[in-house]
N, C-alpha and C positions, 0 to 999 in steps of 0.2 A: 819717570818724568822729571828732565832736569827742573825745579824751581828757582829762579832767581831770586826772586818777590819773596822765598820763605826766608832763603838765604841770609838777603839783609832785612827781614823782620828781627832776626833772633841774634842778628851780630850785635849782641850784649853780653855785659859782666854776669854772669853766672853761676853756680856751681857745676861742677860734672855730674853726670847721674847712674853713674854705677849702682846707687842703689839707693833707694829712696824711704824715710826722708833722707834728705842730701846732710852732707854733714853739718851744714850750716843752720841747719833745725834745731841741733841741740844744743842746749846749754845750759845754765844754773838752775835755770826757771824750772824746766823741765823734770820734773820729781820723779821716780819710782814707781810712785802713784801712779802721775799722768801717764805712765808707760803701761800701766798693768791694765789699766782703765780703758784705756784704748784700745789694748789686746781684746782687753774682754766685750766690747762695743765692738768689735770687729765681727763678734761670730756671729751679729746680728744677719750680716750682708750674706751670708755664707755664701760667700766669693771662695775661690780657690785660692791656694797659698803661694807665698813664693817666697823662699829663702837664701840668706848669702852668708856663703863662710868664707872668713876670710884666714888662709892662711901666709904668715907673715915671714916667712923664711926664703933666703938666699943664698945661693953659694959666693954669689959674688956680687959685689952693690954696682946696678948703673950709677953713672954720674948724675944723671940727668931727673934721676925716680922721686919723687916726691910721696912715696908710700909708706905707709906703717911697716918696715922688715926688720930682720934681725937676720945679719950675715954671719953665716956656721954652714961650717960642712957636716957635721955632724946632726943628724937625721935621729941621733936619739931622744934631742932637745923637744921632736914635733911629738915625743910618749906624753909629757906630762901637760902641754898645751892642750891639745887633741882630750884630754880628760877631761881640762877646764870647760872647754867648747862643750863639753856633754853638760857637766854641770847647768850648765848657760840655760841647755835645753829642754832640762830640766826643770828648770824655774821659769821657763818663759814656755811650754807646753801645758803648765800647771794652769792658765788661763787664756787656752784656745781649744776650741772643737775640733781632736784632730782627726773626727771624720772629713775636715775637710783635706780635697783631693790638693795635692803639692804639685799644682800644673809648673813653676817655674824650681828652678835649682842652678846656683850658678857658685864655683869658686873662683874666687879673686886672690891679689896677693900684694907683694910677695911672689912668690913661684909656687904655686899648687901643687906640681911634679918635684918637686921637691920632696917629699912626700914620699918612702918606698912602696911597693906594691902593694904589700902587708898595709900600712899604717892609712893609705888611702881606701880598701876594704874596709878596714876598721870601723873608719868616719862615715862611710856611707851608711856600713850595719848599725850604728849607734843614729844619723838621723833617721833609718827607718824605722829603729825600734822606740824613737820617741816622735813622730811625726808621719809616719807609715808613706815611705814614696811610692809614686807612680811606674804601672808602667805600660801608660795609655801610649798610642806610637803621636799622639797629639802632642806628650810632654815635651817641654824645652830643656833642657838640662845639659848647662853650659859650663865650661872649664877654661881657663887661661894657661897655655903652656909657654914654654920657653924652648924654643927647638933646639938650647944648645944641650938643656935636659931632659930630654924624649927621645923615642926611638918608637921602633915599631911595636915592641914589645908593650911602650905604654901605652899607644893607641890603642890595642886589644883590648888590654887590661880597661881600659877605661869604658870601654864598648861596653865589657863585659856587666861594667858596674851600673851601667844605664842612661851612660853619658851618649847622648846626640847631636852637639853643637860643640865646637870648641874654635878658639879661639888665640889664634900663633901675634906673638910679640914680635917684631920685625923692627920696627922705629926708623933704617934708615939702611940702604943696600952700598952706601960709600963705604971703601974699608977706613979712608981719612977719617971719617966723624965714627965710625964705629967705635976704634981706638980712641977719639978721642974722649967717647964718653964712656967708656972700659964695658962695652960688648961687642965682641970679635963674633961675626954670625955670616958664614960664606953664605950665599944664596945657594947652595946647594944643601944645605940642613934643612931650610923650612921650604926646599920644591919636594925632597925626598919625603918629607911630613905629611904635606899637601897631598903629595901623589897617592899614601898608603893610608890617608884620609880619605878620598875617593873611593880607592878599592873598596875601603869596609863597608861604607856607604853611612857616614856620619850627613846627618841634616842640611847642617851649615855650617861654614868654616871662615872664618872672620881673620884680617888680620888688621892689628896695629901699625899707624905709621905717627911720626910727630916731628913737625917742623919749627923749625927756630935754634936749632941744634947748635954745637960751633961745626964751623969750616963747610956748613952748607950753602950754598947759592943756587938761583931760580933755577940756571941747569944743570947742577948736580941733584937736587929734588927732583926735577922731571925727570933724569932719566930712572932716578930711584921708581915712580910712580910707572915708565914707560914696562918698567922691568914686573911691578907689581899686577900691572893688566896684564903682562904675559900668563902670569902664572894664572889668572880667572878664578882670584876665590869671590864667595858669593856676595861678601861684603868688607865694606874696608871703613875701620875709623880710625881718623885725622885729626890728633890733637895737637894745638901748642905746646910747647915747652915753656913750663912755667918756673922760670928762675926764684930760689927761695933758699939762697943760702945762712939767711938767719936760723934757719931750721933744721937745715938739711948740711952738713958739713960740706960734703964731695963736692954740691955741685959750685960750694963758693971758693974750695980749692981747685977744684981743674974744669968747671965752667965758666970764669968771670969773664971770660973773653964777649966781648961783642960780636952775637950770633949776626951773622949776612943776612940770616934771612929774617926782615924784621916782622913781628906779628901782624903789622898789618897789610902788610902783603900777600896773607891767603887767598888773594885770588889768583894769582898765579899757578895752584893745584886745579883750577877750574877745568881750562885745556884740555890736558890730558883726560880727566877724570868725565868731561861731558862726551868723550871722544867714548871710553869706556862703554859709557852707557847703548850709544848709537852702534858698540861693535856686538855687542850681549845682552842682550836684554835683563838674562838673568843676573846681571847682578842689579845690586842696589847700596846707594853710596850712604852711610852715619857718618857725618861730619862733625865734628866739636871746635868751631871758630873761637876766635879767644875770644872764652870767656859763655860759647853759646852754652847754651843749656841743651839743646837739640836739635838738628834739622834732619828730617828725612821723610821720603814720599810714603810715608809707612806711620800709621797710627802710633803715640808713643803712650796711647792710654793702657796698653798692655803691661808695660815697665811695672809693677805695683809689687814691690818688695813686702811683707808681711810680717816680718823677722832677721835681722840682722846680726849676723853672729862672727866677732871681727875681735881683734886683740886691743884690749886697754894699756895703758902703762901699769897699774897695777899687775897684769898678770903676765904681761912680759920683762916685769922687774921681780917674779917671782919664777922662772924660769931658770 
């Protein structure tokens, strides 16, 4: 059910919530202590777990990415990282029950498939021998790909590892703004994905879109979204482009231009996207308006991160 009424309840400044606490939780205040204390106050609930690893490697930087990466081709860099992450696990398994069941599991990035076949086995053997995963057919256990590095071969592979949702990066089906923000992705990469996603019979299959881009306008986005309900994945989120060139080099060298399509204009994805809903029931639309924190016809009490396992500057200055 389309909501309008949630839509602009939540069109506020926010953080995203890829995983929670948000990152704007932490900060000085926040000790060790309160980290280990909380852990250990957790197993009171004995809630189910859910964790997120974030791996931070690229072959090549979007313009537009405001993520934690490190651009290399070279896949031997993820040996000594992948260690650290164990470490991690180590010292944050040391005060949690880990009879409890890992209903959630999700990689972020960065590019995950970045990762060889080998090194992603690896990581999963290493959280199951510190955390013991599931492999209830309830589990969620989600993955972020990049369709220009996947293939069929990783989709198996990833099957195999107990992955059931995953989730294709797309951002924008123009080849103008693809180039412009240095990802070149025909739509035939993430339909062939999509398609051999289906066959396996993965859960759910989510893609990214994000508006505000350069050289988009209202109908170059629609017909990007006309193209995206062609293809009927089960869910779609829709974020801004959050310009942050203080931080981010690329995007203040070849993003400064003045994107057309201005933030506050997301209602113009409406259209299409309520058209969506009345053509398939099955899907269901996760929007992130600028700045929402969430909107969607779908409980987000579920989201409950329990552990977070992501790259610091520390250990990607020791890389």
């Amino acid at each position: 059910m389309w909501d309008e009424a949630l839509l602009r309840r939540y069109d506020t400044s926010g953080p995203r919530y890829t995983s929670y606490p948000t990152a704007l939780s932490f900060h000085d205040q926040f000790t060790p202590d309160d980290l280990t204390q909380a852990l250990k106050r957790s197993n009171a609930s004995k809630r189910s777990l859910s964790l997120y690893v974030h791996v931070p490697f690229c072959r090549k930087i979007c313009y537009y990415c405001a993520c934690n990466k490190i651009a290399t081709k070279n896949t031997a860099l993820a040996e000594p990282y992948i260690a650290r992450l164990d470490r991690e696990m180590v010292l944050t398994a040391r005060h949690l029950d880990t009879s409890r069941t890992v209903e959630q599991l999700h990689w972020g990035g960065g590019t995950p498939t970045f990762l060889n076949l080998n090194q992603m086995g690896d990581l999963i053997d290493r959280l199951d021998a510190r955390f013991g995963l599931s492999s209830s057919v309830d589990r969620d256990y989600a993955i972020e790909i990049d369709p220009r590095e996947a293939d069929v071969f990783t989709l198996r592979h990833l099957q195999s590892l107990g992955f059931n949702r995953i989730s294709l990066g797309v951002q924008d089906l123009s080849p103008l703004v693809q180039k412009a923000i240095n990802r070149i992705q025909p739509r035939v990469l993430t339909e062939t994905l999509m398609d051999e996603a289906h066959r396996l019979g993965f859960r759910s299959l989510n893609l990214d879109l994000i508006y505000g881009l350069p050289f988009q306008t209202e109908k170059s986005f629609a017909n990007t979204l006309r193209q995206v309900i062609e293809l009927n994945p089960a869910r779609l989120s829709v974020f801004n482009y959050a310009h942050m060139p203080e931080r981010f080099a690329p995007s203040g060298v070849s993003m400064s231009m003045t994107c057309r399509v201005a933030k506050r204009n997301w209602r113009f994805c409406v259209p299409p996207l309520k058209c969506s809903l009345r053509q398939a029931t099955c899907i269901s639309v996760w929007i992130t308006l600028p700045g929402l924190t969430i909107a969607s016809p779908l409980p987000s009490a579920k989201v409950r991160y329990s552990a977070i396992f992501k790259a610091t500057p520390a250990m990607l200055s020791a890389i």
